[in-house]
KOLMISE-443784 format. One line per 10 residues: number of its first residue (from 1); for each residue x, y, z of C-alpha. Coordinates in Angstrom, 1 decimal. Layout:
NUM	X,Y,Z | ...
// end
This chain:
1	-0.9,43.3,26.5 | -1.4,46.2,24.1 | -3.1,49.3,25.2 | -5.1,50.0,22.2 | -7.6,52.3,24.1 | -4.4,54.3,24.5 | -3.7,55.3,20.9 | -7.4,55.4,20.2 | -7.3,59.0,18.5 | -5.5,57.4,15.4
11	-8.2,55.2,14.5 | -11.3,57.6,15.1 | -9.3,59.7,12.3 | -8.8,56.8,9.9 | -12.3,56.3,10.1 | -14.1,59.8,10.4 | -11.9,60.6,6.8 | -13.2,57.3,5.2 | -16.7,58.2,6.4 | -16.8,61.5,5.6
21	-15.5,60.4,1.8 | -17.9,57.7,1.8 | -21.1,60.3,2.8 | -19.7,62.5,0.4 | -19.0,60.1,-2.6 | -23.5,58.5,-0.9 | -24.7,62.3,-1.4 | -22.9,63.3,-4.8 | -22.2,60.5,-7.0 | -24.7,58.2,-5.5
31	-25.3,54.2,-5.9 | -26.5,53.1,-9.1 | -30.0,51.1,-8.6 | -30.9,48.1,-10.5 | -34.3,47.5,-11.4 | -35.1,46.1,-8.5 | -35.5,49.9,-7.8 | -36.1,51.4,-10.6 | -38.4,49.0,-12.3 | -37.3,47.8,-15.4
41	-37.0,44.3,-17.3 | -33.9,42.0,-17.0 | -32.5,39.5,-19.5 | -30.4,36.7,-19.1 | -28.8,35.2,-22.3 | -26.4,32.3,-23.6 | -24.3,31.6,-26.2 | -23.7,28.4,-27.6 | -20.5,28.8,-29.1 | -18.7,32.3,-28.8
51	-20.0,35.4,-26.5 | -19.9,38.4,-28.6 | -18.6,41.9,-26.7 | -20.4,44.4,-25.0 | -20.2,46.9,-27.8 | -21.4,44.1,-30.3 | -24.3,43.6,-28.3 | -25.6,47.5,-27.5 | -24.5,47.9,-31.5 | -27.4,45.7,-32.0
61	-30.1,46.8,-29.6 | -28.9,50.5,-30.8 | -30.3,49.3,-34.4 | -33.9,49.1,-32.6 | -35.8,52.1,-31.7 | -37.8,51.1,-28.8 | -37.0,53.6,-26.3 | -35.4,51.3,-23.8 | -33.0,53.5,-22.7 | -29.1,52.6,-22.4
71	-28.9,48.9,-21.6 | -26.9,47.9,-19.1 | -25.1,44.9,-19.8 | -23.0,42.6,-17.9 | -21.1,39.1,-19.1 | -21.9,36.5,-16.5 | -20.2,32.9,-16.9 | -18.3,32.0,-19.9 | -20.9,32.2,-22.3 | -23.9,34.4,-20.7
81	-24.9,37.7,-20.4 | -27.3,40.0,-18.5 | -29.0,42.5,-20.1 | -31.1,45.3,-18.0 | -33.3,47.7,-20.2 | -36.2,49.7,-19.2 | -39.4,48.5,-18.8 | -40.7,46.5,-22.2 | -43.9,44.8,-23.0 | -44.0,41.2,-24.8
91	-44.0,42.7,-28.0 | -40.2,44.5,-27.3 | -39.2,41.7,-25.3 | -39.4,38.9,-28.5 | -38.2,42.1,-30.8 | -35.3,42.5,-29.0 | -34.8,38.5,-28.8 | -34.8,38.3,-32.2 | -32.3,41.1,-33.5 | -30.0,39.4,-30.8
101	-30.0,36.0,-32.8 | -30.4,38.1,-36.2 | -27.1,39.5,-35.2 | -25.6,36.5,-33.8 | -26.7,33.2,-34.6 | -24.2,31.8,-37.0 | -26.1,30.0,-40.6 | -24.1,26.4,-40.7 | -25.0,26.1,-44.2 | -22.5,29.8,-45.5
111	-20.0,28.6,-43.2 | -19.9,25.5,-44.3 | -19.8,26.5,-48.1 | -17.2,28.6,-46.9 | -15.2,25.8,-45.2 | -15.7,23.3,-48.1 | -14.3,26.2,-50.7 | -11.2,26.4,-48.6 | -10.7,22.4,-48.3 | -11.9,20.2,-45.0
121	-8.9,18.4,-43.4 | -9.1,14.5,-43.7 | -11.6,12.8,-41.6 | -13.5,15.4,-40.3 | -17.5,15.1,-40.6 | -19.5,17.4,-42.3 | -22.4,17.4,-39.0 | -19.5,17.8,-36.5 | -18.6,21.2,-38.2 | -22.0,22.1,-38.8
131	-22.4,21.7,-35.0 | -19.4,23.1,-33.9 | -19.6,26.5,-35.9 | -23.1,27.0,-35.2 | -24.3,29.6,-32.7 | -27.1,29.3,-31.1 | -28.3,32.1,-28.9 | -30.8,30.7,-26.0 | -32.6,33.0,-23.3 | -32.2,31.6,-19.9
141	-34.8,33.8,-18.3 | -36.9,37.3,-18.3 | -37.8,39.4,-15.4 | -40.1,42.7,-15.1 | -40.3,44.8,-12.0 | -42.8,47.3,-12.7 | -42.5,51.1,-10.9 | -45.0,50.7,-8.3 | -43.1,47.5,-7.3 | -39.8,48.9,-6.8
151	-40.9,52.2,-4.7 | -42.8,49.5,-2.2 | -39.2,47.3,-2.3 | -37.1,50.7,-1.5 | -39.6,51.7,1.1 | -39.6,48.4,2.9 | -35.8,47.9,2.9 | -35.4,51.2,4.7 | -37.9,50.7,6.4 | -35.9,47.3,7.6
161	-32.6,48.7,8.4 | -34.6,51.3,10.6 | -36.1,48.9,12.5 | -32.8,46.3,13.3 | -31.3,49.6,14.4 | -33.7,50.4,17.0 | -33.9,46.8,17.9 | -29.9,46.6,18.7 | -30.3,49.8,20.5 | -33.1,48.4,22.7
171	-31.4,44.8,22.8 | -27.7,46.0,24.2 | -29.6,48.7,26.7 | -31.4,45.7,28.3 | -28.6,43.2,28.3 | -26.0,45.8,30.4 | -28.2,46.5,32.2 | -26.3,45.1,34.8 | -23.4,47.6,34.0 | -24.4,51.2,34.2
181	-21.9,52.5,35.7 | -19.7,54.5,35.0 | -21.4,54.1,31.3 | -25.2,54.2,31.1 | -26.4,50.5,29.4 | -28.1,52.2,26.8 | -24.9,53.9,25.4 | -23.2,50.8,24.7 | -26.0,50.3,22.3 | -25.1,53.6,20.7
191	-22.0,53.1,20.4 | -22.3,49.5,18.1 | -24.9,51.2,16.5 | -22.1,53.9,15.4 | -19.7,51.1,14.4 | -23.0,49.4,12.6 | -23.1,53.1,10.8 | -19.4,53.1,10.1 | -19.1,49.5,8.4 | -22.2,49.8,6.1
201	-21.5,53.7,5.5 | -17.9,52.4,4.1 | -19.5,49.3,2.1 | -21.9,52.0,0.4 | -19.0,53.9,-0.5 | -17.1,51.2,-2.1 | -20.2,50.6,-4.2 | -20.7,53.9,-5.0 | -17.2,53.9,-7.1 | -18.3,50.1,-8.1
211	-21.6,51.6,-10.1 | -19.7,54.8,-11.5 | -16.6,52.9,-12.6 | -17.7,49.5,-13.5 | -21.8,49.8,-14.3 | -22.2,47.8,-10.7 | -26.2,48.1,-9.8 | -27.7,47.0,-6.6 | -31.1,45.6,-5.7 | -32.2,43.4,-3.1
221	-29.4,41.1,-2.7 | -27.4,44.3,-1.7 | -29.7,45.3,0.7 | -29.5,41.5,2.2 | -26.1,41.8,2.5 | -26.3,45.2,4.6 | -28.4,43.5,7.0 | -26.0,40.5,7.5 | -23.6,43.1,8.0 | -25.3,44.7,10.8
231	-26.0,41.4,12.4 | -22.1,40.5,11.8 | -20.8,43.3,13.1 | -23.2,44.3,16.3 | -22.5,40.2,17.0 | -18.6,40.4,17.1 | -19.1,44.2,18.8 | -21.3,42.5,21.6 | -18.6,39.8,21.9 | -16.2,42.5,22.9
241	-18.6,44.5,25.0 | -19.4,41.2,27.0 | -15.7,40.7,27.8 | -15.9,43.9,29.2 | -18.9,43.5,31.2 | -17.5,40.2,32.8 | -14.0,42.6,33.8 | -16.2,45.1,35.4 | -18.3,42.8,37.8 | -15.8,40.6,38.7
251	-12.9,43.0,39.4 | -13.4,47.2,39.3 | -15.2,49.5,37.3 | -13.0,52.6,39.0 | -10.4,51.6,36.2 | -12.8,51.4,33.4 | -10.6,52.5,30.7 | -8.2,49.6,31.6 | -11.2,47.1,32.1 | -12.2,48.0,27.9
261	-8.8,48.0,26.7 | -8.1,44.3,28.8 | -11.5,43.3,27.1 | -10.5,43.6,24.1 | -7.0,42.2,24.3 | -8.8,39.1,25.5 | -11.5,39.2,22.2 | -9.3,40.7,19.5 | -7.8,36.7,18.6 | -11.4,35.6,18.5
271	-12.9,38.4,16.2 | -10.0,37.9,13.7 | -9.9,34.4,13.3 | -13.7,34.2,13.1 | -13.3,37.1,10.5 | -10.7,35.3,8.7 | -12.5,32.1,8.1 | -15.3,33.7,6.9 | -13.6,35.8,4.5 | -12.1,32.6,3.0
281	-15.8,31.2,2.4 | -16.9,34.6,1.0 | -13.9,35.0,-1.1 | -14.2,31.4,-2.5 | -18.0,32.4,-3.7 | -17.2,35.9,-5.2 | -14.2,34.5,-7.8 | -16.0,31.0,-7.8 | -20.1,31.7,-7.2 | -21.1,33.4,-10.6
291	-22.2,36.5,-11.5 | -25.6,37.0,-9.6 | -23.6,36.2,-6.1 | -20.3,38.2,-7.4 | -20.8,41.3,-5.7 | -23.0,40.4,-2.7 | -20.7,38.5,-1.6 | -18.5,41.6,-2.2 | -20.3,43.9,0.0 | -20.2,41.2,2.4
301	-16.4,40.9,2.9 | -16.3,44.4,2.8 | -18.6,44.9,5.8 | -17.3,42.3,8.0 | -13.7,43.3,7.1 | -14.9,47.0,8.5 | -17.2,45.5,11.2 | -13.9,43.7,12.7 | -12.1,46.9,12.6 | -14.8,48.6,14.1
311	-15.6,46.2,16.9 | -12.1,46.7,18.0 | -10.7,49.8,17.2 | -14.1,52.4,17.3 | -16.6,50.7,19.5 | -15.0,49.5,22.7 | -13.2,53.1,22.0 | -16.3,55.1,22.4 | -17.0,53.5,25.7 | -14.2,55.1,26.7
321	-14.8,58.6,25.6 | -18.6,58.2,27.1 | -17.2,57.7,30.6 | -14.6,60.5,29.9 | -17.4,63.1,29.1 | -19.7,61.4,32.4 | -15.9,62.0,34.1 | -15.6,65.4,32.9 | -19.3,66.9,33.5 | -18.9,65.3,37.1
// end
């Protein structure tokens, strides 16, 4: 059996310095919202033939002075692309539709001239290479999200992870109650909530560098994903705390230390290979799923990859140091 509770001091630094960076990187930098938050209008476009670059495309929205702001644009698929922009009326929203297929809708008829100058090979059909070199640029959808919109959206989702916190607090309290000594029930609640803080503290930070480096916006499919994240991780942080609380009825709670560190040498199997499998699905959906899943199912790894870690090597931890302070008072 290895006594992790032992050597605990090297993972509470490991994780104080990635927390610290990660409130630091949250406070300065900051996450880059979509429109979600910020209100704004998206556009999703396709391209029949070949997807011209990102600079082609702001090179051409550049040539139209509609005060849109710097458009964010993203490829999606092999032949899409997302545009965001800020908010714009009918009127800017078929204007800008048209300078894209202005710019990039290919004329068959020049390109055939073109083709017919040079000499077609032998038994190719005229309509085949009219079809085949013609680009057709189609708009897949449009979506507005006004101001007033977003501020209710940003409101609500805090609003949300407020309220699952106090509700883990209030859950664990009641269901140890059982075990309050030599921990108080409640503090086991604190203490996932802590991990819960950790894991989607770190995922935050790894997005913050994802929105400075690589134009990555969130909206609410990032806030759905910190809330599976809490559930994840306060699920597999009560499966470890239950281990414990079997140890400490049925043998002695005088050893407590050794009654956390044997509960979670009986869990840790369990939380990785559930981990694991899960990771595979979520890894299968962000190089397989598309853009518009891509990074939630990015945050997603990332949070259950830290809410592992912190289910092992920070929660059942702090149980320890709680009794240690009750010890030392005493």
């Amino acid at each position: 059996m290895i006594n992790l509770i032992k050597y605990k001091k090297v993972p509470f630094v490991i994780s104080s310095v990635l927390f610290v960076v990660s409130l630091i990187l949250i406070f300065t930098i900051g996450l880059r919202p979509g429109i979600d938050f910020t209100g704004g209008s998206l556009m999703e476009i396709t391209f029949s033939s070949e997807r011209p670059t990102i600079d082609q495309v702001k090179e051409s929205l550049g040539q139209l002075d509609l005060g849109l702001g710097e458009p964010v644009i993203q490829p999606t698929g092999e032949k899409g692309m997302i545009i965001r922009v800020q908010y714009m009326g009918e009127d800017e929203h078929q204007e800008v539709l048209s300078n894209l297929r202005k710019s990039f809708e290919t004329s068959p008829s020049e390109e055939i001239v073109i083709l017919e100058s040079e000499g077609l090979e032998e038994g190719v059909d005229i309509a085949d290479v009219e079809l085949a070199i013609e680009n057709k640029v189609w708009e897949e959808r449009i979506e507005t999200i006004g101001p007033a919109i977003s501020a209710q959206l940003k409101s609500r989702a805090i609003y949300a992870v407020i309220a699952v916190v106090i509700a883990i607090i209030v859950y664990v309290a009641y269901a140890f109650r059982k075990v309050s000594k030599p921990v108080k029930s409640w503090k086991y609640g604190i203490s996932a909530v802590i991990a819960l803080i950790h894991d989607v503290t770190l995922t935050m930070g790894i997005f913050v560098l994802l929105g400075k480096y690589l134009n990555v916006e969130i909206g609410i499919p990032f806030v759905v994903a910190l809330l599976t994240i809490l559930g994840y991780s306060v699920n597999d942080t009560i499966v470890v705390f239950d281990r414990v609380r079997e140890n400490l009825i049925k043998r002695s709670a005088d050893k407590f230390a050794e009654m956390v560190n044997l509960g979670v040498n009986q869990t840790i199997l369990r939380s990785i290979n559930t981990s694991v499998t899960t990771l595979v699905v979520l890894f299968s959906l962000f190089l397989f799923g598309g853009e518009s899943i891509k990074y939630f199912a990015l945050a997603l790894i990332v949070g259950i990859a830290s809410g592992t870690y912190s289910s092992i090597f920070l929660a059942s931890p702090l149980l320890v140091v709680w009794e240690e302070l009750t010890h030392r008072r005493k």
